[in-house]
C-alpha positions in Angstrom: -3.8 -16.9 39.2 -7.4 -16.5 40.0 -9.9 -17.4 36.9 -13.2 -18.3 36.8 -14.1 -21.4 38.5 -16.9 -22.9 36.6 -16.7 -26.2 34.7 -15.5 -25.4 31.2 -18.0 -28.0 29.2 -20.8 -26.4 31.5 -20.5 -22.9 30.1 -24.1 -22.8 28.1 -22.3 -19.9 26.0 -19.0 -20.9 25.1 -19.3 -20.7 21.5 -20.4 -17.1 21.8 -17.2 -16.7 23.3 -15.0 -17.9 20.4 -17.0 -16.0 18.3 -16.4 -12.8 20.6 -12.8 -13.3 20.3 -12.8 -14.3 17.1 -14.0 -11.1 16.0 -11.6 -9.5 18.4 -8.8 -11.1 16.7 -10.5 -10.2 13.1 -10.5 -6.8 13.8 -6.5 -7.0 14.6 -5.6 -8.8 11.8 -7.4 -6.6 9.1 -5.4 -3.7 10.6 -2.4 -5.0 10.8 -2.1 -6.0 7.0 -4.4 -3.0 5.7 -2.2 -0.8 4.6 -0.1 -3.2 2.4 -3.1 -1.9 0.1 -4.0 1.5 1.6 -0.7 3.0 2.5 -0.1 4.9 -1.6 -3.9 5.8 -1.5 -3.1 7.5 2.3 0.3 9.0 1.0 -1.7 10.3 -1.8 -4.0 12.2 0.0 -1.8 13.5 3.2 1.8 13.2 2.1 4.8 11.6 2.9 8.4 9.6 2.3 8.9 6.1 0.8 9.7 5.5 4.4 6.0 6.8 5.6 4.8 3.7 3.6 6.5 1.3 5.9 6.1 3.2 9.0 2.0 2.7 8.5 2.2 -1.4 8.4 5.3 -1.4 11.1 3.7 1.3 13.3 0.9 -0.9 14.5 2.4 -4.6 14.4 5.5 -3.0 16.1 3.2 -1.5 18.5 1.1 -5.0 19.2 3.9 -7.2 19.5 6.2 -5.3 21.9 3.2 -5.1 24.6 1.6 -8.1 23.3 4.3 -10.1 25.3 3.2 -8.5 28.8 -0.6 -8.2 28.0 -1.4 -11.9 28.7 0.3 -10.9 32.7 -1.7 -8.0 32.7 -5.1 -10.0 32.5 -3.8 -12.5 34.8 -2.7 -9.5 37.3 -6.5 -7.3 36.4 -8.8 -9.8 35.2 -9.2 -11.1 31.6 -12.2 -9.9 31.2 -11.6 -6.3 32.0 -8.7 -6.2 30.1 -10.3 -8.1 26.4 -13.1 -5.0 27.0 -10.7 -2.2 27.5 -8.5 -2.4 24.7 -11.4 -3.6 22.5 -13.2 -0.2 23.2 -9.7 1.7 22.8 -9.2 -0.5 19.7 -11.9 0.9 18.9 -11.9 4.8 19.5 -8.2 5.0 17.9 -9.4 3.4 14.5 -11.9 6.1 15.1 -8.7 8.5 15.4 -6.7 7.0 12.6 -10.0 7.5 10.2 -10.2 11.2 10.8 -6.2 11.6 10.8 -5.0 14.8 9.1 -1.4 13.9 8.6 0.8 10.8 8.5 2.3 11.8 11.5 -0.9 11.9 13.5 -1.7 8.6 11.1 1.3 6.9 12.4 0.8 7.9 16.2 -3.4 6.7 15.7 -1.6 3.3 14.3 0.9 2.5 17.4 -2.0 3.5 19.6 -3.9 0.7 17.6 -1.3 -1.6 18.4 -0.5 -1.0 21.4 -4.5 -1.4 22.2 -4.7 -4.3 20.5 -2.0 -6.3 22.4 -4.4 -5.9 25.8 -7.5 -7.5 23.7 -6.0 -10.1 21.8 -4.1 -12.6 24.7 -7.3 -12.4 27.0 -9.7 -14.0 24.3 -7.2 -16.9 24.5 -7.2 -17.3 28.4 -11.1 -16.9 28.8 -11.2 -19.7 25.9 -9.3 -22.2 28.5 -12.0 -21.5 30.8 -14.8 -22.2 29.3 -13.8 -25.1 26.8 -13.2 -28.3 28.2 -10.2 -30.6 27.1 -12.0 -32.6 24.4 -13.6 -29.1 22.6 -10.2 -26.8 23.1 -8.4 -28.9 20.1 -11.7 -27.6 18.0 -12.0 -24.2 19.3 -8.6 -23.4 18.6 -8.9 -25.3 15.4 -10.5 -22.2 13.8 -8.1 -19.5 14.5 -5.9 -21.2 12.1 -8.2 -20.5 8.6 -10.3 -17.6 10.2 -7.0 -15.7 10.9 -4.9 -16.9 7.5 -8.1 -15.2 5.7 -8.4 -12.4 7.9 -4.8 -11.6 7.4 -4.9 -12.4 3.7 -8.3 -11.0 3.1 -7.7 -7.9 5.0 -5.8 -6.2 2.1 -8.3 -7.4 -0.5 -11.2 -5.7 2.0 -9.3 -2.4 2.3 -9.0 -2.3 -1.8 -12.8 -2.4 -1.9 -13.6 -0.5 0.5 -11.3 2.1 -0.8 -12.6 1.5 -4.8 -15.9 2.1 -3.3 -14.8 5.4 -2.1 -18.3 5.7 -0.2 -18.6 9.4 0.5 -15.8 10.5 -0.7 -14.1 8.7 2.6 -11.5 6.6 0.2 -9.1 5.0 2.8 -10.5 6.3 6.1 -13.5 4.2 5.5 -11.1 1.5 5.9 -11.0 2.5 9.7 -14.6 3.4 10.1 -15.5 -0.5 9.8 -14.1 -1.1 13.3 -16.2 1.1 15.1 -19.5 -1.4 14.4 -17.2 -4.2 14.9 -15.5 -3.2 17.7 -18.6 -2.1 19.5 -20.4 -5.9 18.9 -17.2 -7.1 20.4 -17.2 -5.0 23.7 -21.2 -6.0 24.2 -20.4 -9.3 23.0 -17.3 -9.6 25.9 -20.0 -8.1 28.9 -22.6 -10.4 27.9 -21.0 -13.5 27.3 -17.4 -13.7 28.4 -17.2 -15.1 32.4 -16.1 -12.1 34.7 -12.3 -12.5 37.0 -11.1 -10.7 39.4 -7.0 -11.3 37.8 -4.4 -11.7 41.0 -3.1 -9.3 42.5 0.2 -11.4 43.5 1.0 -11.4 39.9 4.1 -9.6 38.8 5.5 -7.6 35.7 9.1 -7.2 35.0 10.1 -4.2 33.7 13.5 -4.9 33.3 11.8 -7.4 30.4 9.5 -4.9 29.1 12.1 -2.4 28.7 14.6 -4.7 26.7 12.1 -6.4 24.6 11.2 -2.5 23.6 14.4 -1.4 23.3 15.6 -4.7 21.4 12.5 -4.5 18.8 12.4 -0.6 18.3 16.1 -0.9 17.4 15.8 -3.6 14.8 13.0 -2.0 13.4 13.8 1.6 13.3 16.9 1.9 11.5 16.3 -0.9 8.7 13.2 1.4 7.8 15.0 4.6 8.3 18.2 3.8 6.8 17.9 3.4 3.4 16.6 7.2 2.9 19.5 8.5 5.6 22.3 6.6 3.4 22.9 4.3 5.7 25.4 6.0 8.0 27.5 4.7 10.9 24.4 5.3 13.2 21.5 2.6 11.5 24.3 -0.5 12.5 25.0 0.6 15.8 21.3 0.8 16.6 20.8 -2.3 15.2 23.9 -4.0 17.2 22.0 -2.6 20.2 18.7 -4.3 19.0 20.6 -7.7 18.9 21.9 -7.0 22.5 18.9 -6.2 24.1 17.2 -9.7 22.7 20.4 -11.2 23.9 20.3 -9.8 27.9 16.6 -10.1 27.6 16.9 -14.1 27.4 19.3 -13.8 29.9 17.1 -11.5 32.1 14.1 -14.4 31.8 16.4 -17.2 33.7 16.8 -15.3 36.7 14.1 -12.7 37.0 11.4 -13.6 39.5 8.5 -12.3 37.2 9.8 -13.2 33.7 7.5 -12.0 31.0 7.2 -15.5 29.8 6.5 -18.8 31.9 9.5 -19.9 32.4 8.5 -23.4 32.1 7.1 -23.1 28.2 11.0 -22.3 27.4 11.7 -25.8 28.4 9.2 -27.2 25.4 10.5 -28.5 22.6 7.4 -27.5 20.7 7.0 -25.2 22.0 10.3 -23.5 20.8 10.7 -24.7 18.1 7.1 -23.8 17.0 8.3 -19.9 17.9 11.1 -20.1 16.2 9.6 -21.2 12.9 7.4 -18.7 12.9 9.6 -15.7 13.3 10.9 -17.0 10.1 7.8 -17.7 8.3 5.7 -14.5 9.1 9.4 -13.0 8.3 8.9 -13.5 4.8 5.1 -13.1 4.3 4.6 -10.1 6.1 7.4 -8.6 3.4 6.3 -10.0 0.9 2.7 -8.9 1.0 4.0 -5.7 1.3 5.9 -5.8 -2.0 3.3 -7.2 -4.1 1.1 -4.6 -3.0 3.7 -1.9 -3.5 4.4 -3.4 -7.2 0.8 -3.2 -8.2 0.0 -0.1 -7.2 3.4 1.6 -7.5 4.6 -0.3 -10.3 1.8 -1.1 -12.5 -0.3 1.8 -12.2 -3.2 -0.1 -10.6 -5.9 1.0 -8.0 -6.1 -0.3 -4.5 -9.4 -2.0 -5.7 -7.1 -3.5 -8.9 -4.4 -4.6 -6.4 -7.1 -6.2 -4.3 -8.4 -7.8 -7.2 -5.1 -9.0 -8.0 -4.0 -10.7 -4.6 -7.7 -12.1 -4.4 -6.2 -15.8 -5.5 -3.8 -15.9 -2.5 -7.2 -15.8 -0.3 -8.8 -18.3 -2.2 -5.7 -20.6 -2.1 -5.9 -20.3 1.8 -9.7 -21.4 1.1 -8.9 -24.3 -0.7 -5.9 -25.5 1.6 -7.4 -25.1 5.0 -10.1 -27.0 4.7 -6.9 -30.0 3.9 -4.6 -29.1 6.5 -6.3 -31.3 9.7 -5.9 -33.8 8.1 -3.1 -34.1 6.3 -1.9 -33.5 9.9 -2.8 -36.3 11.3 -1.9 -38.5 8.4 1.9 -36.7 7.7 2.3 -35.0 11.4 5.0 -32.4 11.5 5.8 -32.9 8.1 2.3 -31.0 6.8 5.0 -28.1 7.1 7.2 -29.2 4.6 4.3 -29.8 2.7 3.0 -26.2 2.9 6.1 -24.3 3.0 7.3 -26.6 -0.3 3.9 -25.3 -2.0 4.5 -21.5 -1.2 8.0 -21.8 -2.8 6.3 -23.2 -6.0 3.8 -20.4 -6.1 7.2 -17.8 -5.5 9.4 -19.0 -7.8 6.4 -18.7 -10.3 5.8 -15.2 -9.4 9.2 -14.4 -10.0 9.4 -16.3 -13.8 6.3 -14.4 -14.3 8.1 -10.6 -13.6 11.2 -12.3 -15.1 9.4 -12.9 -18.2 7.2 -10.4 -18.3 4.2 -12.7 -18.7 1.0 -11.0 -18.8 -0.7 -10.1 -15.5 -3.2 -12.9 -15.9 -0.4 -15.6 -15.8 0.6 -14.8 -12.1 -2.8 -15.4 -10.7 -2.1 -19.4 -10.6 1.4 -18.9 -9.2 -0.5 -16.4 -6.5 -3.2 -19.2 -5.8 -0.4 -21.5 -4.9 1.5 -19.2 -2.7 -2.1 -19.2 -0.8 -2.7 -22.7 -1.0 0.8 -23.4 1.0 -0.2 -20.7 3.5 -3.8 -22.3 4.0 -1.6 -25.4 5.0 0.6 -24.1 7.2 -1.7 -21.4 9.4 -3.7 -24.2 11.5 -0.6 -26.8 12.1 1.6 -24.3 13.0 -0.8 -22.1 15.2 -2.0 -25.6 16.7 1.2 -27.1 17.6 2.5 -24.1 19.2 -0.6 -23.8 21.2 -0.7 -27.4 22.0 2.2 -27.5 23.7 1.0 -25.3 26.4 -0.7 -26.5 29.6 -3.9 -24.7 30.8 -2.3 -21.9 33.0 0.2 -21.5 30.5 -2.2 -20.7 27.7 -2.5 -17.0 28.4 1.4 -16.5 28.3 1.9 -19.0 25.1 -0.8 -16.9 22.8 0.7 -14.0 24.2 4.6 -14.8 22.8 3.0 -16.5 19.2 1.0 -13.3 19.0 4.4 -11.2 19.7 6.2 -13.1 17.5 3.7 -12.8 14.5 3.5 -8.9 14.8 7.3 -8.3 15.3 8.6 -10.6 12.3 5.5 -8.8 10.0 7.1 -5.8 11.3 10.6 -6.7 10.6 9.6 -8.4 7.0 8.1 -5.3 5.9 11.1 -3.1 7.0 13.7 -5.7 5.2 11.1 -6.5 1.9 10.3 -2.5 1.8 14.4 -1.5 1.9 15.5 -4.4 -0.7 12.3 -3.4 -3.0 12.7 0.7 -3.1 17.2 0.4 -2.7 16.9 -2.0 -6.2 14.9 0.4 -8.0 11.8 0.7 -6.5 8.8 1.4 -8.6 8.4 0.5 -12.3 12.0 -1.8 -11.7 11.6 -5.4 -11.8 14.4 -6.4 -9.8 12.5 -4.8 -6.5 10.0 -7.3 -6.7 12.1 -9.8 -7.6 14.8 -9.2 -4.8 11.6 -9.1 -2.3 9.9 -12.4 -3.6 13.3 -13.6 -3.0 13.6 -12.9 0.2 10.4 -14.5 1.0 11.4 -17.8 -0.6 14.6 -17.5 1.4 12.3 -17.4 4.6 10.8 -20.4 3.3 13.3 -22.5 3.2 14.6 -21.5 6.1 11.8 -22.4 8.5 11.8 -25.8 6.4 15.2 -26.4 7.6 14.0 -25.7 11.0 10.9 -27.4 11.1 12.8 -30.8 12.9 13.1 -28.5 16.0 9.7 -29.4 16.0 8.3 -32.7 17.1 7.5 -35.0 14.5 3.3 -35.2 16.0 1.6 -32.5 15.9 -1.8 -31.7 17.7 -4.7 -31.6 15.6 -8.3 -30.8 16.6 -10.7 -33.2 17.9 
């Protein structure tokens, strides 16, 4: 693999790099959790099922994390560079496409093309980071992503509710997509002027044997637990979804024996690695469901506004605020265990939000609760992001962001299709056992990827 050769601690502007793919990385996180908030405002204005609102959060992170897992090979193969600036600018043109949408079908399409955009950009930024970051600043570098992406993620939906309160020209929800084009184009000038140039290898390989089944095996898990629901749930939905688990099964398989596997072959042997995967297809399970239910309770349920749902989730951003800030250290002082720690808070903060619907406490009362769901996520994001990262050596960096990246986007994906079926098959809007059942599933999550934290090791990288 051919990268560029000069000394990383040398590189005069290797902070404007991180900041380059920071904002890279900004940009795909706001879109992928926008339309917790947006989606009733767009099926207001252009129509659409109960399904529609799923389909415009599970469009895009379906999308990114089915290509995201060969896009890190396709820098390697074309050059990082190249690819971080062409699926920035096509990023960036297809939010452009999603803002002037006329239907949710063209909406939808605009959203996978997002995705599928995004998942070129977002692996590159962490291979040219390797490169020009030498071995005592990587630790801090990579650092950042943790709390920069927990709020961008987090602070995405609250953004969108604004933006669409504001209604600036009578735009409402498309404005939503118009603030990518200034951002995307500051990252594409940002990538030419800063970001070291590569010429990629052309001895690299893609397997599309791989491709094909980790397609197949998402688009099947996905598609009917979405679908389902409205079609009654005939014989069809569990023998797609028995082909999903199939694919994922021969696609593991496929990856011990294929002589261009879609992941280094050699990260699979990490304990840390894996295990750090595994928790967080669990984890981002649960939250990428349950954002989507608390947004679809406020708005849906309780009559409120996308700015007055933004409003109301504005404590879980300001509980990622005030546990970020904790989480380095309490990882060096508690190692591995910090998850415990974070994942113990968040069920706290849902078992309150559920007392609160239980007991139909006034709105007020859940903002605490709220604040301590985001408080647990503030100190989980960093550890977990670090630890899976650390485990990678430098020419397996590209490949490792690539698969955590994946694995975010498809479990939001498949959260959302499991929270949105349990909230809208127990009643739905204006029923409290929706938001309940959801909440509950994302407590469920929790305590799931607590029991599986000890696949991790107990030490845990922290920055320098």
């Amino acid at each position: 693999m051919t990268t560029a050769t000069t000394e990383p601690t040398t590189h005069r502007r290797r902070w404007h790099v991180l900041a380059v793919v920071l904002l890279g990385g900004v940009m795909d996180l706001f879109d992928s959790t926008v339309m917790n908030v947006a989606a009733p405002s767009v099926r207001a204005e252009v129509g659409g099922s109960e399904s529609t609102l799923q389909w415009l959060a599970a469009g895009y992170t379906l999308a990114f994390g089915v290509l995201l897992v060969v896009g890190g090979r396709l820098g390697d193969r074309w050059g990082r560079r190249r690819l971080f600036v062409v699926g920035a600018a096509g990023f960036t043109l297809a939010s452009a496409a999603c803002a002037v949408a006329p239907s949710p079908s063209v909406l939808i399409a605009a959203r996978v093309a997002q995705g599928a955009l995004g998942a070129l950009m977002i692996p590159q930024g962490f291979g040219v980071l390797t490169t020009v970051f030498g071995e005592r600043e990587r630790g801090r570098a990579f650092s950042l992503f943790g709390p920069v992406m927990g709020l961008a993620g987090i602070g995405g939906p609250i953004l969108a509710g604004g933006l669409i309160g504001l209604d600036l020209g009578g735009l409402g929800w498309r404005l939503i997509f118009l603030v990518n084009l200034p951002l995307g184009v500051l990252t594409v000038l940002g990538a030419l002027r800063w970001m070291p140039a590569d010429r990629g290898d052309p001895a690299v390989r893609i397997d599309p044997v791989g491709v094909a089944l980790v397609t197949a095996g998402s688009a099947c898990l996905v598609y009917p637990l979405i679908q389902g629901r409205e079609a009654g749930w005939p014989w069809w939905t569990f023998a797609v979804l028995a082909v999903g688990v199939a694919a994922f099964v021969l696609l593991g398989r496929r990856q011990r024996v294929s002589p261009s596997p879609i992941l280094v072959a050699s990260l699979l042997r990490k304990r840390a690695f894996v295990g750090g995967l595994v928790v967080a297809v669990v984890f981002f399970t649960g939250l990428g469901g349950l954002l989507l239910v608390l947004s679809l309770h406020l708005q849906l349920g309780l009559g409120h506004s996308a700015l007055g749902a933004a409003v109301a989730l504005a404590p879980v951003a300001a509980g990622i605020m005030l546990g970020s800030p904790a989480a380095p250290r309490l990882t060096r002082k508690l190692g591995r265990s910090v998850l415990h720690l974070g994942l113990g808070v968040e069920i706290v903060g849902l078992l309150g939000i559920t007392a609160c619907a239980v007991l139909s406490a006034p709105q007020l009362w859940s903002a605490l609760p709220l604040l301590v769901v985001g408080t647990g996520l503030g100190l989980l994001f960093s550890p977990l992001i670090q630890a899976i990262l650390a485990a990678a050596d430098p020419h397996e960096v590209g490949s490792a962001s690539g698969s955590l990246n994946a694995v975010q986007q498809l479990a939001t994906a498949l959260g959302v299709a499991v929270a949105g079926t349990v909230y809208f098959g127990l009643g739905g809007p204006g029923h409290i056992g929706g938001l309940v059942a959801g909440v509950l599933v994302a407590t469920a999550a929790c305590l799931i990827a607590a029991a599986l934290v000890p696949l991790m090791p107990r030490s845990t990288a922290v920055a320098r």
